[in-house]
Each structure stands twice: as structure tokens, then as C-alpha cells.
C-alpha positions as CSV (number, residue, x, y, z in Angstrom):
1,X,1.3,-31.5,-5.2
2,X,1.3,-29.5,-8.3
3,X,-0.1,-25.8,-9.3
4,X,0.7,-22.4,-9.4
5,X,3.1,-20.9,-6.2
6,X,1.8,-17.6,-6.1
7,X,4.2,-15.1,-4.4
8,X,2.9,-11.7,-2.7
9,X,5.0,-9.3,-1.1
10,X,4.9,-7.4,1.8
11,X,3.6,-4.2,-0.3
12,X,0.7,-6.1,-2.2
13,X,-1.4,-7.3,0.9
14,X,-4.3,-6.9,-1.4
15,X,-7.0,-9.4,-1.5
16,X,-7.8,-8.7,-5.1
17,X,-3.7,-8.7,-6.4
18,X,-3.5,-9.3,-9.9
19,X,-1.1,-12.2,-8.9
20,X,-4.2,-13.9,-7.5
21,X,-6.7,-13.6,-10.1
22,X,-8.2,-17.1,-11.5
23,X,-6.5,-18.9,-8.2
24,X,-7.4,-22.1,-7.6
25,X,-7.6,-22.7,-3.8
26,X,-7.9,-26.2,-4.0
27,X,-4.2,-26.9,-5.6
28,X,-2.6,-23.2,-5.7
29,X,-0.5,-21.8,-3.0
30,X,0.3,-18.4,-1.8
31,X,3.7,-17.8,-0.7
32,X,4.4,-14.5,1.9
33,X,7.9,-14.7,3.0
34,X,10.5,-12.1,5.5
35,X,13.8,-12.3,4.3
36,X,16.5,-10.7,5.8
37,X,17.9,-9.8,1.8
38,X,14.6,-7.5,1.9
39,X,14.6,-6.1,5.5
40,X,18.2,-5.3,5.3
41,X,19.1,-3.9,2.0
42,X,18.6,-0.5,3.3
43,X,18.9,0.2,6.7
44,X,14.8,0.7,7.1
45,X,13.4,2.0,10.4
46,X,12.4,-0.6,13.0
47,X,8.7,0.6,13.3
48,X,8.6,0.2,9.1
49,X,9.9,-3.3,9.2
50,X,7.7,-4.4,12.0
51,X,4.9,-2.7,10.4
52,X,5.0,-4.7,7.3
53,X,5.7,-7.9,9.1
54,X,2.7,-7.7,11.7
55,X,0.8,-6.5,8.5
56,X,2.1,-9.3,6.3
57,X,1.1,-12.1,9.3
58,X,-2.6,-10.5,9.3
59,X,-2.7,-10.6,5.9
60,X,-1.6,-14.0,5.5
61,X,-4.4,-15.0,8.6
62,X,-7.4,-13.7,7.0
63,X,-6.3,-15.2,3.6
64,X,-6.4,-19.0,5.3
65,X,-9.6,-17.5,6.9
66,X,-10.8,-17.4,3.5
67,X,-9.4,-21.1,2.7
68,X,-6.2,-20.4,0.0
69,X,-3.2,-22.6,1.0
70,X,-0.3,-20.3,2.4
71,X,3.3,-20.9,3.0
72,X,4.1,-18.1,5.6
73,X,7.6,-17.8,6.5
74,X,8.9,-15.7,9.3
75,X,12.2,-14.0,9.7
76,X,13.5,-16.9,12.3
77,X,12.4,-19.9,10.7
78,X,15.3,-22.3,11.1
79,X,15.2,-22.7,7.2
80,X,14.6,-19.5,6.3
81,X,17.5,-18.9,3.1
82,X,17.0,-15.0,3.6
83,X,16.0,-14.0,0.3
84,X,13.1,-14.4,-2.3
85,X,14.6,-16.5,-4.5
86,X,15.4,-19.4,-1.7
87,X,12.2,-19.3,-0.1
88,X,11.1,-19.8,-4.3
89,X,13.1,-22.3,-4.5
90,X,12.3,-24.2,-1.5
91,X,8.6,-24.1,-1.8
92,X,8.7,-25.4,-5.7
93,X,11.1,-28.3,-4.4
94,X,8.5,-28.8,-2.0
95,X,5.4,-28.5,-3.8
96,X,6.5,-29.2,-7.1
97,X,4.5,-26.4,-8.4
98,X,4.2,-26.1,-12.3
99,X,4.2,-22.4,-12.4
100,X,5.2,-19.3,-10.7
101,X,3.0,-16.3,-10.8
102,X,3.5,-12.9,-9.2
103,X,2.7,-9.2,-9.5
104,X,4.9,-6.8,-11.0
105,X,7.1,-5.5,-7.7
106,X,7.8,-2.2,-6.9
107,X,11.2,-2.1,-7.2
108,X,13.6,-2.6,-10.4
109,X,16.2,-4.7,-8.6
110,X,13.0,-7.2,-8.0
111,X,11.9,-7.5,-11.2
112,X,15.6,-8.2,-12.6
113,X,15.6,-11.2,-10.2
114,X,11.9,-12.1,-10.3
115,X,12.7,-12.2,-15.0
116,X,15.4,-14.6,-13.7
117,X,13.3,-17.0,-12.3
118,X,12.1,-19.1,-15.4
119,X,15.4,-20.1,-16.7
120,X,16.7,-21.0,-12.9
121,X,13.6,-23.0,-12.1
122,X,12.7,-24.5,-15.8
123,X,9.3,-23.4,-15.0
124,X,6.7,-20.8,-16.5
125,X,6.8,-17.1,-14.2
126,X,3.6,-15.2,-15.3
127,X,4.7,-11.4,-14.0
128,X,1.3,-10.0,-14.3
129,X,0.4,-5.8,-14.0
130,X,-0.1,-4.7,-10.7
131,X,-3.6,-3.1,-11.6
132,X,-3.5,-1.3,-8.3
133,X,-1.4,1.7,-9.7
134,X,-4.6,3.9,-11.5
135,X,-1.9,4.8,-14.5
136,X,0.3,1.6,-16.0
137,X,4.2,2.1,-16.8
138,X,2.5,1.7,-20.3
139,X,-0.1,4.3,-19.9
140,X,2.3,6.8,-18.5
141,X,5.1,6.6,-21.3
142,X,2.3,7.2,-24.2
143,X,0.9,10.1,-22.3
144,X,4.8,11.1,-22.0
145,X,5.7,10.8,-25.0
146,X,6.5,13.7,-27.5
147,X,6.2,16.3,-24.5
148,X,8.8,19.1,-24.4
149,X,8.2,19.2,-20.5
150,X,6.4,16.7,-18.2
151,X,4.1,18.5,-15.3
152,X,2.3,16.7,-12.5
153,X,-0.9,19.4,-13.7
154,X,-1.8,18.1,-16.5
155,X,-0.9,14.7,-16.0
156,X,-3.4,14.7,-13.1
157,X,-5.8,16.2,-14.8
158,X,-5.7,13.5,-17.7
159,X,-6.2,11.1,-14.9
160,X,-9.5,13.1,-13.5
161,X,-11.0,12.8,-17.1
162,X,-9.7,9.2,-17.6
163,X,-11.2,7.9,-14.1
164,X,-14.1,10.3,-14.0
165,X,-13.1,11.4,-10.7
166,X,-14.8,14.4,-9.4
167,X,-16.0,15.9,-13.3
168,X,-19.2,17.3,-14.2
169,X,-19.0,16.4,-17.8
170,X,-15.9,17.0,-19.8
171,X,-14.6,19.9,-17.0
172,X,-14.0,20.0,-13.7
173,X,-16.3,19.7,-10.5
174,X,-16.2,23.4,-9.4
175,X,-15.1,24.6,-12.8
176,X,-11.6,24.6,-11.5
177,X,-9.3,21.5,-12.0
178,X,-7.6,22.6,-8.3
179,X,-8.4,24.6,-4.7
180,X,-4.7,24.7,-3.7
181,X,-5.4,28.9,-3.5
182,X,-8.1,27.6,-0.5
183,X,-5.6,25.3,1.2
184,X,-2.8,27.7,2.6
185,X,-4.7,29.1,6.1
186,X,-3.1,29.0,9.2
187,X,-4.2,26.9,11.7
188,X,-6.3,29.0,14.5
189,X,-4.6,28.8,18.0
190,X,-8.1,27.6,19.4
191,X,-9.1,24.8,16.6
192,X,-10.2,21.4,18.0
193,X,-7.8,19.1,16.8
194,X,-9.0,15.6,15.8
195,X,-8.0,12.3,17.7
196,X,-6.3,10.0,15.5
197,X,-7.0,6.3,16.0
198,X,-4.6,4.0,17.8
199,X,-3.9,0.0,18.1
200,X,-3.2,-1.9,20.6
201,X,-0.5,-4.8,20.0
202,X,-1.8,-8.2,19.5
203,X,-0.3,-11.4,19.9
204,X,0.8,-11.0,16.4
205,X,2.3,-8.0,16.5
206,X,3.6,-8.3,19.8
207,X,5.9,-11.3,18.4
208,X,6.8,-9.2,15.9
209,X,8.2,-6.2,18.1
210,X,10.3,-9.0,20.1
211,X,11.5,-10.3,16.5
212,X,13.0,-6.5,15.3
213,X,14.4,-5.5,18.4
214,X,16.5,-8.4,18.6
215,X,17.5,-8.7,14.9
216,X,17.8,-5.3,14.0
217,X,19.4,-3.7,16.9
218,X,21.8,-1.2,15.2
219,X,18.7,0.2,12.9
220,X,17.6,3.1,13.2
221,X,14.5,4.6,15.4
222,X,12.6,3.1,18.1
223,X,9.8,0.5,17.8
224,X,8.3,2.3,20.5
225,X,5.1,3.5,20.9
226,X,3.7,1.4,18.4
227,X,0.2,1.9,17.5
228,X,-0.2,1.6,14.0
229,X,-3.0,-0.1,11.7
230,X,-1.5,-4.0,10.8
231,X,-4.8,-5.6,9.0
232,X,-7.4,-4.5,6.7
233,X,-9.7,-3.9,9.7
234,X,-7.9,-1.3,11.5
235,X,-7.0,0.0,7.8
236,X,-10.9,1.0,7.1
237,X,-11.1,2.3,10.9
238,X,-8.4,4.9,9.9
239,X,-10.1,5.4,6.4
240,X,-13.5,6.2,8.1
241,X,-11.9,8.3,10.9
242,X,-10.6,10.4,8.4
243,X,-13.2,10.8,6.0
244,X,-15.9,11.3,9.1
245,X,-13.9,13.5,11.5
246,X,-10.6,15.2,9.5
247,X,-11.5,15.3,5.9
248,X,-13.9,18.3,5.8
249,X,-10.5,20.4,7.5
250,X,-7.7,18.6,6.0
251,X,-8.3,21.9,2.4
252,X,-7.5,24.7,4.5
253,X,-4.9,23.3,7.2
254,X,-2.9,20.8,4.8
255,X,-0.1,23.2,4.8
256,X,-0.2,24.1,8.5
257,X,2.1,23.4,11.4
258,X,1.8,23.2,15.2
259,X,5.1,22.2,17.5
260,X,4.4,18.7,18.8
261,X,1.4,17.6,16.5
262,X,2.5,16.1,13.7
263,X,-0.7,14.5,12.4
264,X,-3.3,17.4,12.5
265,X,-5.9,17.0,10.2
266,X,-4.1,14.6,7.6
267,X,-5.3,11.2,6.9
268,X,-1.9,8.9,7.7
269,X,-3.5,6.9,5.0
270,X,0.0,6.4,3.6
271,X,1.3,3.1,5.4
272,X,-1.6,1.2,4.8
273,X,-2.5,2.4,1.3
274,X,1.5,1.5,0.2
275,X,1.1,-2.1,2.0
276,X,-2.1,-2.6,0.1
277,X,-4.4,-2.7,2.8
278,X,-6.5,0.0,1.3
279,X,-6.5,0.6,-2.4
280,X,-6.4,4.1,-4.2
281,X,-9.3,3.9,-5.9
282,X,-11.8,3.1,-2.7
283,X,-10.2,5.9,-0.7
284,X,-10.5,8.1,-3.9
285,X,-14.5,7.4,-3.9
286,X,-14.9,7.3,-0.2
287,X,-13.6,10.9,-0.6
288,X,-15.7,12.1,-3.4
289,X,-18.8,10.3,-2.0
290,X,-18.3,12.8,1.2
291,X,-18.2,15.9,-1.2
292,X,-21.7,15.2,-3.1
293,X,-23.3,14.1,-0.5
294,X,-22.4,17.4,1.7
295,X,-19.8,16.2,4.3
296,X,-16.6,17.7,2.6
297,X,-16.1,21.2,1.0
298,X,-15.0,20.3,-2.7
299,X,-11.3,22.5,-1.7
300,X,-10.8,19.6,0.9
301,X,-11.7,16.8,-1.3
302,X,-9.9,18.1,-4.5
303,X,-6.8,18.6,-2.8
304,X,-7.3,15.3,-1.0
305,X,-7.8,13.1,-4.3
306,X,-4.7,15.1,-6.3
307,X,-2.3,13.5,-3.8
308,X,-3.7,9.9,-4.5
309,X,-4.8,10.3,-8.1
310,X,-2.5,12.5,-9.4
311,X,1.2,12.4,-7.2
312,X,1.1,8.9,-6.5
């Protein structure tokens, strides 16, 4: 059949990836592929790699849920060629798909093989803008440019005004572009701290675990306790859980450290917002949302939204 293969990646399990925009789910495919070129080109920790693989198998379930055509391929398939480019190749020998489209990956040494791709398969590769990122490569070099000295400040501040995240006209909610003087406390010895959220291992994930421990034995770290958030549901229970229960604490006890709790009050957002199971933008409202409507002190929120909006 012919139509556009349309690859995403283990870190853009994002139902509204650029690379998907004007599908066509009656003749378009999605490719999701584990290659062993990816999992093994650093020696990643076996709870990472099985996070993203569980994560990538949800991802790739609720997308046929939804009715696109998907090639999955796991790590073990007998014809699996271990890289991106095989499983490319394979599926437009397959298909005989007329065009390859894909958002812009994370990494350079991906994009050097993914601008390879049109002269080794004599077909179109549209590499669109991943549109996830609230500032483009573009966007950041004009703001750059001509600057004697680049600070994180200011560029987060341009990226308040630009987003109109948390202003009250042309300033700053609060008057003050950032609380970080009202986020150094030390953590009371008799504070409640906050349960964080944990999930059980499905049948998915369960596979998965078998999968890394038997081919990645000699990496490093242990796959468990594994309890982590693999699919867009358990990805809005942590987001709620935070902004419900944490987020009105996380201002003044960002900076603080107990022996033997490493999670405190922070949100662990991290793994699922870098997969692209939660985007920056809905986390950023979620957060403001709780400030004006009373939940959150704005020292909380502000420092909350700079680490998304402005270090990220």
C-alpha cells in the first residue's frame, strides 16, 4: 500500500506530534521501533530503558485504540535490524510508502541520519518542528543573537511575555519576575510529607522488565522496584497528585533535603514530560490555574513554571 510512514520515537509519545499532523489513518502508518543501536549507544540505566519501552508499547496501544495503522517493533523481533534506519527500510519495502515524515529528534547524531534518508530511500523525508519545545532552535538564535552574554533570566523572562504565562499586563504577576528569595527554607522536622503515586506492572510492562534484564545484563542499576508512570493515564494521575497535594509546598522546600526521601515535595514530572506523555505547556497552565484560583502561593508556582518555561 502506499502513503506516508510516519516514524515517532520513544521521546515524542505525543498524540498531537507535529510528525502526525494531516495523517491520514486510512493509508498512513506510524512506525515505533526499539533498536538495540538506540538502547545501547550509551550505557542507559535499566529502569530508563524499560521505562521508555513499556511507555512506547502504551503509546503505541492507545494510538490503534484510536484506529492509525502502527508497525510496532520490539527489541526481540526475529527481524528486528537494530537500528532506525533498518526498521525504515524494512517497513517502506513493505509498504511501499511514498513518503517519510518525522519530527525533528532530539539528538544531532539523529538528525544527521534521519537528512540521510531521502537520497538512500529515493523518497521525500518531511523533518517537520517539533512544536512541543515552547522556544524553536530558530527563535532561540534571534533572541541570541548580538548578546555580549547569554543568561537563563532574561531569556525566561522573554518567554513569560511571549507565552503570557503568569503576567498582569506587560510585568510580572506579583511585580516580581522570580520568588527564588521565598524558596530556600528548611524543611521542618515535623512536616507531613506527601505520598507520591505508584504503579503496578502490567502485562505490558511486565514483558518488558523480563526483556531488559535479559538483554542488558551488564548495565547499570536495577530494574527493581519499578513503579513508574508508562501511559498518558498514569502521566495525568502524577500531574494532578502534584498539583492537588505537593505544589502549594514545592516554593519553600524545593531546595530542601531529608536522608532517605528523595522525592519530597517535587513533582517527578520529568520522565513523562521528556517521553511526551505530558506536554510543557498543559503542566505550565495546570500550575498557573492553581495560583489564581487560590490553591498555590504565586512563590510555588513561579518557581514551579521557571524550571519548565524557562530551563527546559
Amino acid at each position: 500500500m502506499s502513503g506516508a510512514l510516519r516514524l515517532i520515537l520513544g521521546d515524542q509519545l505525543t498524540q498531537t506530534i507535529s510528525s502526525l499532523d494531516g495523517a491520514d489513518r486510512a493509508c498512513d502508518t506510524i512506525l515505533i521501533a526499539e533498536v538495540m543501536e538506540e538502547a545501547r549507544y550509551v550505557p542507559h540505566h535499566k529502569k530508563k530503558i524499560a521505562f521508555l519501552f513499556s511507555a512506547m508499547r502504551h503509546f503505541a496501544e492507545d494510538l490503534r485504540g484510536q484506529g492509525w495503522r502502527v508497525r510496532y517493533v520490539k527489541l526481540d523481533d526475529a527481524d528486528n535490524s537494530g537500528s532506525f534506519t533498518g526498521e525504515v527500510a524494512r517497513e517502506i519495502a513493505d509498504l511501499k510508502s511514498d513518503r517519510i515524515v518525522v519530527t525533528e529528534p532530539g539528538e544531532y547524531r539523529v538528525l544527521a541520519m534521519m537528512r540521510d534518508w531521502q537520497e538512500l530511500f529515493g523518497i521525500p523525508v518531511e523533518i517537520r518542528n517539533d512544536t512541543r519545545f515552547l522556544c524553536s532552535t530558530e527563535q532561540f538564535s534571534r533572541w541570541a543573537d548580538g548578546k555580549k552574554s547569554l543568561r537563563m533570566e532574561y531569556f525566561y523572562r522573554e518567554m513569560r511575555r511571549g507565552h503570557g504565562v503568569l503576567m498582569r499586563g506587560d510585568g510580572p504577576e506579583g511585580g516580581k519576575w522570580n520568588f527564588d528569595a521565598e524558596n530556600r527554607e528548611r524543611l521542618p522536622v515535623d512536616v507531613d510529607l506527601p505520598q507520591h503515586p505508584a504503579f503496578a506492572a502490567d502485562h505490558i510492562t511486565s514483558e518488558v522488565l523480563r526483556l531488559v534484564e535479559a538483554r542488558f545484563p551488564h548495565h547499570p542499576g536495577s530494574l527493581l522496584p519499578f513503579a513508574m508512570p508508562v501511559s498518558r493515564a498514569d502521566a495525568l494521575e502524577v500531574l494532578d497528585r502534584f498539583i492537588g497535594q505537593r505544589l502549594p509546598q514545592f516554593g519553600a522546600y524545593q531546595d530542601a533535603m531529608k536522608q532517605g526521601e528523595p522525592k519530597l515535595f517535587h513533582s517527578m514530572v520529568s520522565a513523562v514530560l521528556n517521553c511526551g506523555l505530558l506536554e510543557p505547556m498543559e503542566i505550565i497552565r495546570r500550575a498557573e490555574h492553581a495560583y489564581h484560583s487560590g490553591h498555590a502561593p504565586l512563590n510555588a508556582v513561579e518557581g514551579f513554571i521557571r524550571q519548565i518555561l524557562g530551563w527546559r
